[in-house]
C-alpha positions as CSV (number, residue, x, y, z in Angstrom):
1,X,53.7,142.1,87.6
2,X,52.8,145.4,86.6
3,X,54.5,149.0,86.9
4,X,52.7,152.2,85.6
5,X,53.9,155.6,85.7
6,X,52.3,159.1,86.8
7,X,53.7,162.4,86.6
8,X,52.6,164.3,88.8
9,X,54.4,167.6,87.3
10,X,58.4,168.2,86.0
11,X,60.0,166.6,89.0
12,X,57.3,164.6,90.9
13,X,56.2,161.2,89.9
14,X,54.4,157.9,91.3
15,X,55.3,154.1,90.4
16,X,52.5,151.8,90.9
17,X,53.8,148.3,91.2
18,X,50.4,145.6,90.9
19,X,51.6,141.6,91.6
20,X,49.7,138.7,91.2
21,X,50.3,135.7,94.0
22,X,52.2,134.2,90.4
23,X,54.6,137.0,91.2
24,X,55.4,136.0,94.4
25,X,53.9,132.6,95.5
26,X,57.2,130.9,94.8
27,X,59.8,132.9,96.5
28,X,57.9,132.9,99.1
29,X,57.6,129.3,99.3
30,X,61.4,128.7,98.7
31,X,62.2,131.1,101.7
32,X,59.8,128.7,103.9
33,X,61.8,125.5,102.6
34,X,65.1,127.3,103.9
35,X,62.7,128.0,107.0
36,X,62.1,124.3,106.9
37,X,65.4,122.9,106.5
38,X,67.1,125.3,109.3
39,X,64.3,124.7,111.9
40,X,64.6,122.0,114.7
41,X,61.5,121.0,116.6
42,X,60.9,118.4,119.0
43,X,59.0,115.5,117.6
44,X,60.3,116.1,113.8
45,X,63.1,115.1,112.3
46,X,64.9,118.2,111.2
47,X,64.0,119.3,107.8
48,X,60.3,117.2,108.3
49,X,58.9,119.4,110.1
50,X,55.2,119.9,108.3
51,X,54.7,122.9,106.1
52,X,51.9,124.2,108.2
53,X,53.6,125.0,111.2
54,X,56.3,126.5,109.1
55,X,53.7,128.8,107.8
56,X,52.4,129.6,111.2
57,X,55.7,130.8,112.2
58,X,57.8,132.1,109.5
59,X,54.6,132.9,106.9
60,X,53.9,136.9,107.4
61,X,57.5,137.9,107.7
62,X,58.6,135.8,104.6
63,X,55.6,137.6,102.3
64,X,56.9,140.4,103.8
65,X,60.0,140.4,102.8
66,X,59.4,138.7,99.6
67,X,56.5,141.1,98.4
68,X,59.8,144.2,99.6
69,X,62.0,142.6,97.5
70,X,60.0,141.8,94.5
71,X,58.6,145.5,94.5
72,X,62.3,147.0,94.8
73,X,63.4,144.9,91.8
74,X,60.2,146.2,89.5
75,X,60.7,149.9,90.8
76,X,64.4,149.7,89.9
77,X,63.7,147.9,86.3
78,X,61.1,150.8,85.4
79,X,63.8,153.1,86.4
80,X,66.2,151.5,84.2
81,X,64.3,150.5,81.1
82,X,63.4,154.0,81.5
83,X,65.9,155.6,81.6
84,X,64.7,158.0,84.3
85,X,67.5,160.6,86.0
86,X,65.8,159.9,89.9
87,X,66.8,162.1,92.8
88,X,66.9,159.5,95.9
89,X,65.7,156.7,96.2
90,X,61.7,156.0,95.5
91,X,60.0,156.5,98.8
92,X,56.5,154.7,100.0
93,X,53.4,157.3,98.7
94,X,51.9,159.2,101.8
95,X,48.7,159.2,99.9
96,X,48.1,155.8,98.6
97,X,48.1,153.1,101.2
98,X,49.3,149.9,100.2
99,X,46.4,147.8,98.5
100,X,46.1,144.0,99.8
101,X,45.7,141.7,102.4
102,X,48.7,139.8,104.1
103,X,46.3,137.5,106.0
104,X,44.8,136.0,103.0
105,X,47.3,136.9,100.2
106,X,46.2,137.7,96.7
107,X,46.8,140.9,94.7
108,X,48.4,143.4,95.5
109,X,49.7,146.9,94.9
110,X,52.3,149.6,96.3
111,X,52.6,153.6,95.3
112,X,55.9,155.1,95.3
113,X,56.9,158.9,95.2
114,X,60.3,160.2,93.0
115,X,62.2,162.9,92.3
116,X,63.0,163.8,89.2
117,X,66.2,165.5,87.9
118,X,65.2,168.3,86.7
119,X,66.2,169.4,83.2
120,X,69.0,172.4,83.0
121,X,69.8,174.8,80.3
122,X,73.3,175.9,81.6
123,X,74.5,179.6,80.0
124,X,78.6,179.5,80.5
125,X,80.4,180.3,77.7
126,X,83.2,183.3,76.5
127,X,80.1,186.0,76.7
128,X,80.8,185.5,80.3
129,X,83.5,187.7,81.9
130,X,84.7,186.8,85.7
131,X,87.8,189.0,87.5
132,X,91.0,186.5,88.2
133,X,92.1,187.9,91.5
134,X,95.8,187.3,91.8
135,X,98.2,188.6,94.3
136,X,100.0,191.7,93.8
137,X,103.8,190.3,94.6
138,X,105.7,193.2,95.2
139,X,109.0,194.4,97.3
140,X,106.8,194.3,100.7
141,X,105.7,191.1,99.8
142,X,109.0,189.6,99.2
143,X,110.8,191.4,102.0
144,X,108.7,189.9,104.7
145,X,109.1,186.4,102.8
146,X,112.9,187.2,103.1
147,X,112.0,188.0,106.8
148,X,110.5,185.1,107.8
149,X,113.0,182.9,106.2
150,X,115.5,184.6,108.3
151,X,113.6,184.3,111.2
152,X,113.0,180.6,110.7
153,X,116.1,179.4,110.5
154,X,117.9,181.7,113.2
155,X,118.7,181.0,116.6
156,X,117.6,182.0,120.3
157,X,119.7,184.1,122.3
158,X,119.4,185.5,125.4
159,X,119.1,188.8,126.1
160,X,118.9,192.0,128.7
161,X,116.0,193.5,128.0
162,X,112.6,192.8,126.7
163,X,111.2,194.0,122.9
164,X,108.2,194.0,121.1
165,X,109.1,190.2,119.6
166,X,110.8,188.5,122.5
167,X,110.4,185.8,124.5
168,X,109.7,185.8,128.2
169,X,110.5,182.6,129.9
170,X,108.6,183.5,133.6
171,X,106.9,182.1,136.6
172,X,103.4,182.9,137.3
173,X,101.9,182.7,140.9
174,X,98.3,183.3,141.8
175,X,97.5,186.5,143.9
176,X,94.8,187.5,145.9
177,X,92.7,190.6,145.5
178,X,95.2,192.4,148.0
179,X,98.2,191.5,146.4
180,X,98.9,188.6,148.7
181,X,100.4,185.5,147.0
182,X,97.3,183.4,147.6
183,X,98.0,180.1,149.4
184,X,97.4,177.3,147.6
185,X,96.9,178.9,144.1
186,X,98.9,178.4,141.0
187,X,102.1,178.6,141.1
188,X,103.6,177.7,137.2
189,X,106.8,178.3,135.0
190,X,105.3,178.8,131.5
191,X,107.0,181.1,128.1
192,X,105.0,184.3,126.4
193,X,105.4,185.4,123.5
194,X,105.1,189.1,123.0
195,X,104.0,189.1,119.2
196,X,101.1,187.7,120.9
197,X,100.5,190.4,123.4
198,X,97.5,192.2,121.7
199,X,96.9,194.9,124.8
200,X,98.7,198.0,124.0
201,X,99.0,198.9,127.6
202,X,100.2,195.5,129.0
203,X,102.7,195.2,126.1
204,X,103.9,198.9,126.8
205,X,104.7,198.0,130.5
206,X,106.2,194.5,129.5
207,X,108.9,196.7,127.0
208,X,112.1,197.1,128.5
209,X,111.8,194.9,131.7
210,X,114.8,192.7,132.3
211,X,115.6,189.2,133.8
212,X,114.5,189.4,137.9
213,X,111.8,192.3,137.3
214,X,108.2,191.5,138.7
215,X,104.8,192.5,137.0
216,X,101.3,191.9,138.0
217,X,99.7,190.9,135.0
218,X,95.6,189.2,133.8
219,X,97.3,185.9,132.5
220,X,94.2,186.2,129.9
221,X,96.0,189.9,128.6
222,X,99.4,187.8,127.8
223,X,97.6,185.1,126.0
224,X,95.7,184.2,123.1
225,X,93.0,182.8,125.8
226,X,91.5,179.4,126.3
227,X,93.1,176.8,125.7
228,X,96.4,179.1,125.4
229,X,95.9,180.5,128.8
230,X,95.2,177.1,130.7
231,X,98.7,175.4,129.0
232,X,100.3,178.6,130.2
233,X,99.4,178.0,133.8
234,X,99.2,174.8,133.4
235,X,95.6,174.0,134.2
236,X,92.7,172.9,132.4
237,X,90.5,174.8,130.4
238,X,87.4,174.4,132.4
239,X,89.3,175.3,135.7
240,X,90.1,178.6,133.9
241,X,86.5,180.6,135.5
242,X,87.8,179.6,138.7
243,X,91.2,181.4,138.8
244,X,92.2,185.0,139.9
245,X,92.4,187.7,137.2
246,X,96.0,189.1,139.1
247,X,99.0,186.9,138.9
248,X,102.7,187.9,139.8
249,X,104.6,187.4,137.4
250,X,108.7,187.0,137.7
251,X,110.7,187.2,134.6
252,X,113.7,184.0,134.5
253,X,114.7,184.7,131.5
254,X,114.8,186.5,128.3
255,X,115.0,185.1,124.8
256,X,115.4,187.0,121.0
257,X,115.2,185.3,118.0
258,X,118.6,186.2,116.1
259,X,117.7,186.1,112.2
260,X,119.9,184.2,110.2
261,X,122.5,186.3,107.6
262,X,121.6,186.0,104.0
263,X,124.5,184.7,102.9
264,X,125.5,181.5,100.6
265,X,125.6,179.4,103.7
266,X,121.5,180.0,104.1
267,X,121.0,179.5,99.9
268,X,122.2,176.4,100.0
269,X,120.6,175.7,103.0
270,X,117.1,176.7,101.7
271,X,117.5,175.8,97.8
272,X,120.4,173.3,97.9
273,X,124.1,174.2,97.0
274,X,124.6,176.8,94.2
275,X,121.1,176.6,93.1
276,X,121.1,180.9,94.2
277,X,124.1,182.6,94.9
278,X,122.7,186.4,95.3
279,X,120.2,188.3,97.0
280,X,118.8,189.4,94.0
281,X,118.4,185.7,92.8
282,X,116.8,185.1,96.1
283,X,114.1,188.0,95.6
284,X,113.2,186.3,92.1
285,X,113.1,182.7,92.9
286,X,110.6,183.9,96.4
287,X,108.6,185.9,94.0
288,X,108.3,183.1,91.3
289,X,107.4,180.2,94.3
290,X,104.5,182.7,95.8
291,X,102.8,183.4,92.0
292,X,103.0,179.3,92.0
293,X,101.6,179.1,95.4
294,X,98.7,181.3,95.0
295,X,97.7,179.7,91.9
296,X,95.4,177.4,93.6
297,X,93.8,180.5,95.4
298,X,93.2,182.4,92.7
299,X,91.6,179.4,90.9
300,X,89.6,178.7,94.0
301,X,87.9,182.2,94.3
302,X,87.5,182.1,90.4
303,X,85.4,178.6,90.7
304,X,83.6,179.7,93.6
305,X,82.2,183.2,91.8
306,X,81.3,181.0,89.2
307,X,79.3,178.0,90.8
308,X,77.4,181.0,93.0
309,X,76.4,182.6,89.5
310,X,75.7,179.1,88.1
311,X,73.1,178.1,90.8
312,X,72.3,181.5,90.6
313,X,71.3,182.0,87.4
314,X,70.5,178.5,86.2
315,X,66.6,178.0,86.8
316,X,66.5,174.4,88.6
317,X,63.0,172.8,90.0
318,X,63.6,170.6,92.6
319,X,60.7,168.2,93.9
320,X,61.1,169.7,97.2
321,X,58.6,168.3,99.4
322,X,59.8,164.7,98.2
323,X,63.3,165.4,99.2
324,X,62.4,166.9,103.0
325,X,60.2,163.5,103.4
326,X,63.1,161.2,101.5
327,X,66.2,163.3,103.9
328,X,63.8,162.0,107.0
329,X,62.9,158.9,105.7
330,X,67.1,157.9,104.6
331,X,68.2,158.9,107.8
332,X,69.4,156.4,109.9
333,X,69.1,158.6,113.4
334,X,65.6,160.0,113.9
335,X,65.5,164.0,112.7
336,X,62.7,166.2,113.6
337,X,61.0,168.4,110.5
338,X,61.9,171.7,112.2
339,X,65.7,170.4,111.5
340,X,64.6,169.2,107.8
341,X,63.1,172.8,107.3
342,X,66.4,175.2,109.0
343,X,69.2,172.7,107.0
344,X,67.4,172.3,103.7
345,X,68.1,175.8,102.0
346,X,71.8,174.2,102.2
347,X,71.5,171.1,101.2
348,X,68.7,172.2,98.1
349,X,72.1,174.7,97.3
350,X,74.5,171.7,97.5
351,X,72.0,169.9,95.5
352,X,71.9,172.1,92.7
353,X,75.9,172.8,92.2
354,X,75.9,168.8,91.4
355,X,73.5,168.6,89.1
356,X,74.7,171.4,87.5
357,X,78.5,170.3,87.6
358,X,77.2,166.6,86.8
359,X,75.2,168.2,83.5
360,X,78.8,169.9,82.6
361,X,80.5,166.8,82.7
362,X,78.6,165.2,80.4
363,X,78.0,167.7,77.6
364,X,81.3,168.8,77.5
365,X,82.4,165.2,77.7
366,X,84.8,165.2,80.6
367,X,85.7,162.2,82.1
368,X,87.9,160.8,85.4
369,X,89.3,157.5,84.5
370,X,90.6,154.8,87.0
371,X,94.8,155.7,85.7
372,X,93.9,159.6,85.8
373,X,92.8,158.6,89.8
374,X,95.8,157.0,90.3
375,X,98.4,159.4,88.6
376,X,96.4,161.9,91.1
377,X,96.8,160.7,94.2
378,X,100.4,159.8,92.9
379,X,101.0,163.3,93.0
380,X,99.2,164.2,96.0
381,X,101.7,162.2,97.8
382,X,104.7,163.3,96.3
383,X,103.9,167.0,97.4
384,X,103.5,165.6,101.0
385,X,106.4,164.0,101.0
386,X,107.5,167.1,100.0
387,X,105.9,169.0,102.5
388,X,107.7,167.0,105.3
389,X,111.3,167.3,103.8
390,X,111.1,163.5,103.2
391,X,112.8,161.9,99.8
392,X,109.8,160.4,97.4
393,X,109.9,156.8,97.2
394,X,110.3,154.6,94.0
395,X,107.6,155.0,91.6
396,X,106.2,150.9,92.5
397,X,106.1,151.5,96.2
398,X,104.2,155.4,95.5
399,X,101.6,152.8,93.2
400,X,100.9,150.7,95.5
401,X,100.9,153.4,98.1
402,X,98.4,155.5,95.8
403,X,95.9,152.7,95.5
404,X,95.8,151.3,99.0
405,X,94.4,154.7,99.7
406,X,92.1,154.6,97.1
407,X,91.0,151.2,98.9
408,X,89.6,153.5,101.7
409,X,86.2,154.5,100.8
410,X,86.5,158.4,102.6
411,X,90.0,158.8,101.2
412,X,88.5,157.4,97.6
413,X,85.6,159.7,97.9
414,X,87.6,162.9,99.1
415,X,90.5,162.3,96.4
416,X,88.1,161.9,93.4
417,X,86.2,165.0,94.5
418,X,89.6,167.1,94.6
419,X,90.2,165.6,91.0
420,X,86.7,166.4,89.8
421,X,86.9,170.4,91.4
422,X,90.6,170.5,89.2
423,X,88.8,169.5,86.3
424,X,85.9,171.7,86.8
425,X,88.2,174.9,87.2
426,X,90.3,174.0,84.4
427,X,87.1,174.5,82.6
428,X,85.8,177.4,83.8
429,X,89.5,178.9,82.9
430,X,88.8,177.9,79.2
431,X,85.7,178.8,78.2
432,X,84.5,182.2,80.5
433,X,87.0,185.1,79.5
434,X,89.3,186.3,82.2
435,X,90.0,189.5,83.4
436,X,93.6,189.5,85.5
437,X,93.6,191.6,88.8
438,X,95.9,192.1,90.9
439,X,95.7,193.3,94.9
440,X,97.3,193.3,97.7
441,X,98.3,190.1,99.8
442,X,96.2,191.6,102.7
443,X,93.2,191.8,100.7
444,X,93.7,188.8,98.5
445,X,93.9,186.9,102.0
446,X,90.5,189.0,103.6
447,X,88.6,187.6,99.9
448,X,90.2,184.4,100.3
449,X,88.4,184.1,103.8
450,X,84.9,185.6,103.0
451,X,85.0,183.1,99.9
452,X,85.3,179.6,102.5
């Protein structure tokens, strides 16, 4: 057998693969013994059936196969010996048809298309300057922490009249356009929640009611809609077009949260006992825990101004019209061109950040070993175990724990690609130089969002 090489340019090349029946003849005739051995006819003994009939049968489709799998095995040889970076896998050639005859076998010959990996030159180093956006942590900041803390771990009470973040325990019945109750209609105890009440006018007539009161209310103005609306009536979503816009609405019973007193008693309770024994101590430990947990935000929006200046401004050739033709050709559910042509700009994108993260790996010689893995999703574990109040268990159980989730190829995948985006931001934080900023927790969280 024979396999030659064309470039076509950069990033496009064909593989010519030329057998000889030498190259083939025998595989082919030890797939027809199996044939032979595994077929029972009437009249032969099994395994004596003759040869010929074999062939009749089983003779095209085990060429077939054989000449498939002999023409894979050169491909992949060339590729190797070669040392070739290929993008895909190597595709049939549109424009050279397959050379030979499968009713009278002799030579033959099969054209492949690949992709390339295109050489990079990638410019990252100190000359490059990127803003590290961190949160600005100030008394606001910590108060409403303080506030929430307070609120979390009070208690309901009841109460006489209704304020702006109460809860209204009420019924709701279903009116008609008169005002009538409306027979048959919905007729449901449900709780709103009046932080939630975004209408100024609704939520201006809902202040200062008290337990028996009756408002006509749009059940969508005293709920976050959808889904929230149809639990609140207690109905389905899709039976929501159906129902009146007026409901009555009775009020049973009205409920406050009481925020816990920051005293000792709520410390311990929060940090365990004598771990902070002021208010003062508090407002440092809250403000030290947020700069922690931002860390990862601010390390995310770094990474991701980088990676779009990287694909950016690193000039990458991709052998396009071979991808669009290998995406259709790999897919295992039929996908029209038009689809091909509207998700490609994405996926060329998505592309380009690997080979460019891949390229960075290797010259700069970072590595994620099998024990780094592990010791990963170790760690991963621990902080949801954290995350749930639960106590970590011993370090053999976590181990094997750790690597029966590796054993789970989307978990394996997911984990390792979390492992490899750490390593590629701790990179980025060494070598480009850093310029700290600081803004507001609003803002950080409106950047945060537009950076998804």
């Amino acid at each position: 057998m024979n396999v030659t090489q064309h470039n076509v340019d950069a990033v496009n090349a064909t593989l010519t693969v030329q057998l000889k029946p030498e190259d083939y003849n025998n595989k082919v005739k030890t797939v027809l013994e199996k044939h032979r051995k595994e077929t029972k006819m009437k009249g032969f003994r099994p395994g004596h059936v003759p040869m010929a009939l074999i062939e009749k049968q089983h003779g095209k489709a085990a060429l077939a196969d054989t000449l498939n799998k002999v023409v894979n095995e050169s491909l992949y040889n060339h590729i190797n010996e070669n040392k070739i970076q290929v993008l895909g896998n190597p595709i049939p050639s549109e424009t050279n048809q397959v050379k030979g005859d499968f009713e009278n076998p002799g030579d033959f010959e099969f054209t492949y298309d690949i992709g390339i990996t295109p050489e990079l030159k990638i410019d990252i180093s100190s000359k490059n300057k990127y803003d590290y956006t961190k949160v600005k942590i100030d008394e606001e900041l910590i108060a409403k922490q303080i506030e929430d803390l307070r609120r979390r771990y009070g208690k309901l009470i009841s109460t006489e009249k209704v304020e702006d973040t109460d809860m209204i325990l009420a019924q709701f019945v279903e009116l008609n356009k008169d005002g009538s109750v409306l027979e048959g209609g919905i007729m449901h105890s449900s709780t709103i929640s009046m932080e939630f009440v975004e209408d100024k006018k609704v939520k201006k007539e809902l202040t200062g009611k008290v337990v028996g009161d009756v408002v006509k209310v749009d059940p969508n103005k005293v709920s976050r809609g959808g889904k929230d609306t149809a639990a609140m009536l207690g109905i389905k979503e899709d039976e929501l077009a159906n129902i009146s816009k007026s409901f009555q609405m009775t009020i049973n019973e009205i409920k406050r949260m009481e925020m816990a007193d920051l005293n000792q008693e709520l410390f311990d309770r929060l940090f365990g006992e004598g771990k902070i024994n002021s208010e003062d101590e508090l407002k440092e430990k809250i403000k030290t825990d947020l700069a922690l947990m931002f860390v990862n935000d601010s390390d995310r929006l770094l990474t991701s101004s980088i990676i779009e200046d990287l694909i950016k401004n690193t000039k990458i050739t991709l052998p396009d019209s071979f991808l669009k033709r290998w995406i259709r050709l790999s897919n295992e559910n039929p996908i029209l061109p038009e689809q091909i042509e509207e998700e490609y700009d994405a996926y060329a994108k998505n592309l380009k950040w690997q080979l460019i993260q891949n390229d960075i790996f290797k010259a700069n010689d970072l590595k994620i070993e099998n024990e780094e893995i592990i010791a990963f999703t170790k760690e991963l574990l621990l902080s949801n175990f954290a995350q749930y109040g639960m106590p970590a268990p011993e370090d053999k159980e976590l181990t094997e724990t750790a690597i029966g989730l590796l054993g789970k190829k989307e978990e394996s995948n997911r984990i390792i690609e979390m492992l490899a985006d750490k390593k590629i931001t701790e990179y980025f934080k060494n070598t480009v130089k850093l310029k700290e900023k600081e803004i507001s927790y609003d803002k950080f969280l409106e950047l945060a969002g537009k950076n998804k």
